[in-house]
ZAMARGU-4260 file (C-alpha; in steps of 0.2 Angstrom, whole numbers, plus 5000, padded with zeros to 4 digits):
<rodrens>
0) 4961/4816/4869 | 4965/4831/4881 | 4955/4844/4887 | 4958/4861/4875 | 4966/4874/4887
5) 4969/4891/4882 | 4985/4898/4879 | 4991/4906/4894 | 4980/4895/4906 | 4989/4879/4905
10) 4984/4865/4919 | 4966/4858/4926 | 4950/4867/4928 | 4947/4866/4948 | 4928/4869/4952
15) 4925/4874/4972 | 4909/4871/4980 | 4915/4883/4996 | 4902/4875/5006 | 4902/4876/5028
20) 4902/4896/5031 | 4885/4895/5040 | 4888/4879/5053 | 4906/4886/5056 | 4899/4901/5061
25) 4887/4891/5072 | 4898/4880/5080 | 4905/4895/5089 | 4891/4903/5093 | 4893/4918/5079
30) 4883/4925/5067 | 4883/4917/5051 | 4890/4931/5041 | 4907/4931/5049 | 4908/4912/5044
35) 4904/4922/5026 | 4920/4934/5031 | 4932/4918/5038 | 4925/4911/5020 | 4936/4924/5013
40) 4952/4921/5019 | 4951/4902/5014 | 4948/4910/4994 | 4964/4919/4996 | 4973/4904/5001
45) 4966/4892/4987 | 4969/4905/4974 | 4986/4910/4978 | 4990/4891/4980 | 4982/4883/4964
50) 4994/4888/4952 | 5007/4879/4962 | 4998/4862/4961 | 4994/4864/4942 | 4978/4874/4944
55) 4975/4883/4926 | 4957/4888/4928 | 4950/4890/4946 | 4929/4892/4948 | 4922/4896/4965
60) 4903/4894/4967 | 4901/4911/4977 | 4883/4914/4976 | 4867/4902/4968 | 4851/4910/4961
65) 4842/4902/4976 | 4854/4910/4989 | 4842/4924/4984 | 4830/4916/4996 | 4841/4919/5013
70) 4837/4932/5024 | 4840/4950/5017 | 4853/4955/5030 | 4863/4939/5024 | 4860/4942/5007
75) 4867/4960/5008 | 4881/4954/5019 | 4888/4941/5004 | 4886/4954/4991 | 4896/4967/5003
80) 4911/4954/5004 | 4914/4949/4986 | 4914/4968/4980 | 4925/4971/4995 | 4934/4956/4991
85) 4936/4961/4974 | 4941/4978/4976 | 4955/4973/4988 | 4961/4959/4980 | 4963/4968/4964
90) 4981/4972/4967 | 4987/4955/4972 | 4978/4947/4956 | 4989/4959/4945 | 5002/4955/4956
95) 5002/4936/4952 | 4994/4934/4937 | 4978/4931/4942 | 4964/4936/4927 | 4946/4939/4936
100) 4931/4934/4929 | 4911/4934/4937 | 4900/4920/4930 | 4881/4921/4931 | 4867/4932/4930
105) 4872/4952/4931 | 4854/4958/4930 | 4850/4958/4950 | 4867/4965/4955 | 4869/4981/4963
110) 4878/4996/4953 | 4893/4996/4967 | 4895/4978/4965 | 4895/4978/4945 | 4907/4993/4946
115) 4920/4984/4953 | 4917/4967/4945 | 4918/4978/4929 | 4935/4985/4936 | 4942/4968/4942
120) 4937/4960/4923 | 4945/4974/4914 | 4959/4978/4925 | 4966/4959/4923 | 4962/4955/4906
125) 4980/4953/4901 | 4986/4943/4916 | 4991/4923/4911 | 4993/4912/4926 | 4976/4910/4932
130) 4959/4910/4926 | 4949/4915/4941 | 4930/4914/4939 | 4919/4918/4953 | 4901/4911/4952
135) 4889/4924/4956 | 4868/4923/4956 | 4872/4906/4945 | 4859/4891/4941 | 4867/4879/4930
140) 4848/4875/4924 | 4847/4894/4920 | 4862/4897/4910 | 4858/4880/4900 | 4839/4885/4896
145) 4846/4902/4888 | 4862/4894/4879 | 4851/4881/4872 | 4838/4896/4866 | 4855/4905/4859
150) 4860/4887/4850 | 4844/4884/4841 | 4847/4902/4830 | 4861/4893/4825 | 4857/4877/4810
155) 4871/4861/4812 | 4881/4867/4828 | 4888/4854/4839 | 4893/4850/4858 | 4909/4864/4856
160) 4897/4877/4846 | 4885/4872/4863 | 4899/4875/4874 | 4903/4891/4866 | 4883/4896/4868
165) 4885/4892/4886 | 4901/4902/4889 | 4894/4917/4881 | 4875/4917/4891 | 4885/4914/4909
170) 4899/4930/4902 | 4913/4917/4903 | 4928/4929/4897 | 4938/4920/4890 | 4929/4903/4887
175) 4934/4889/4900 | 4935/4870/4896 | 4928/4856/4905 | 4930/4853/4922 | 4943/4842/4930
180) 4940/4843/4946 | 4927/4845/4957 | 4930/4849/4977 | 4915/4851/4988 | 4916/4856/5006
185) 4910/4853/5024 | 4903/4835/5019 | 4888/4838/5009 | 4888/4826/4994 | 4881/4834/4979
190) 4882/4846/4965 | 4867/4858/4969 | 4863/4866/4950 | 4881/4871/4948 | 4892/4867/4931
195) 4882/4852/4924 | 4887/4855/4909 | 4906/4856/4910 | 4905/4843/4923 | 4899/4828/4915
200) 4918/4820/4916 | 4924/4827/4931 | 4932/4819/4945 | 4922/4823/4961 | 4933/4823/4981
205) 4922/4828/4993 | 4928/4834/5010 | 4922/4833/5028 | 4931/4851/5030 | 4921/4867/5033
210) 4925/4882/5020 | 4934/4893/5034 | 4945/4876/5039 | 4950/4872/5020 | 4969/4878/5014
215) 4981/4873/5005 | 4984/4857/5016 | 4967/4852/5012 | 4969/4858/4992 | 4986/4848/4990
220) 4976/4831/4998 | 4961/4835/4983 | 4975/4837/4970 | 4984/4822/4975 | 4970/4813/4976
225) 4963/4818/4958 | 4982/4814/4953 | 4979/4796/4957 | 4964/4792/4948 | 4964/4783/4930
230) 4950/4794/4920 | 4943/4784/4907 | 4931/4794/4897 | 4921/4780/4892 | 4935/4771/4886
235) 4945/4756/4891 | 4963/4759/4898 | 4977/4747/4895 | 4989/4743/4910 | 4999/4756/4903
240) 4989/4768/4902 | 4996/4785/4911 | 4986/4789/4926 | 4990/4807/4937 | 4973/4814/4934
245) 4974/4811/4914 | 4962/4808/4901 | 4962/4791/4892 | 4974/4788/4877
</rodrens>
């Protein structure tokens, strides 16, 4: 049994935990932030890569709910790069396909930075090759409290009715599937509150890479990687079972 895919986003959902900013700032003696802006440039890569290693749906964890908790000027400095990376990316998205789409809480985002996620989203509704959702002030824990609140209105719904709860609490437009893959960055080996849900099946490759370090090298190892694993799913595969990444027949 495969994953559902939407039409027009056909291929794997890729989930980045972009993690190593900070300490590759540090190792050169540099101010967090501008590990925050080298960040940046690595985004463009894996975006603009992904579709050409069968990436349909791409999420980047941007931004948790308890990032809150870093120093103002830090703070200030993240939310000043994604609407600047938003707004200057816009073009090369249409170019190449490339629907946007913010995940997470809105209600402590500043107007500028909801202006041009509100821009981005609608500017890039119609394009096809690839679903990028960028996590931003997101808790997994959160968004499943309020979709389990928004299921229980509902009498008889199930784990898809569930998903679509979830979807529609974290402004997920259009729904995603489950994850396929799970990449996390700079060596840190764990999930920190972000798509428990859609990752109960999802392979997980952890690299010893900073974020700012991570291209398209990096992202074709991961993939080739994830292509060489036999998913089971619960079940049993027989010998002959395909493997490349793929669920159990």
């Amino acid at each position: 049994m495969k994953s559902t895919l939407l039409a027009g986003f056909p291929g794997i959902h890729l989930a980045v935990i972009m993690d190593g900013n900070g300490r590759w700032a540090r190792q050169r003696g540099w101010a967090r932030l501008r590990g925050h802006r080298q960040g940046s440039e690595s985004v463009r890569k894996v975006v603009r890569s992904a579709p050409e290693m069968g990436v349909g749906v791409l999420t980047l964890y941007a931004f948790s709910s308890d990032n809150w908790g870093r120093p103002q000027r830090e703070v200030q400095g993240l939310m000043t790069l994604l609407e600047r990376y938003l707004r200057e990316e816009l073009g090369r998205c249409l170019d190449n396909g490339v629907r946007v789409n913010v995940v997470g809480r809105r209600d402590r985002l500043g107007a500028e930075l909801m202006e041009a996620i509100g821009a981005a989203e609608a500017k890039t509704a119609d394009c096809r090759r690839l679903h990028l959702r960028l996590a931003v002030d997101y808790s997994s824990r959160e968004q499943l409290t309020r979709a389990a609140r928004l299921f229980s209105l509902r009498v008889g719904g199930g784990q898809r009715h569930f998903s679509s709860c979830l979807n529609r609490v974290m402004h997920s437009d259009p729904e995603a599937p489950p994850v396929d893959l799970l990449i996390r960055t700079s060596g840190e080996q764990r999930l920190s509150d972000f798509l428990l849900w859609e990752c109960a099946y999802a392979e997980l490759f952890f690299s010893d890479t900073l974020w700012p370090d991570f291209g398209t090298a990096e992202l074709k190892r991961a993939m080739g990687e994830f292509r060489s694993r036999r998913r089971r799913f619960g079940l049993v595969c027989p010998s002959t079972s395909p493997q490349g990444g793929q669920r159990a027949s």
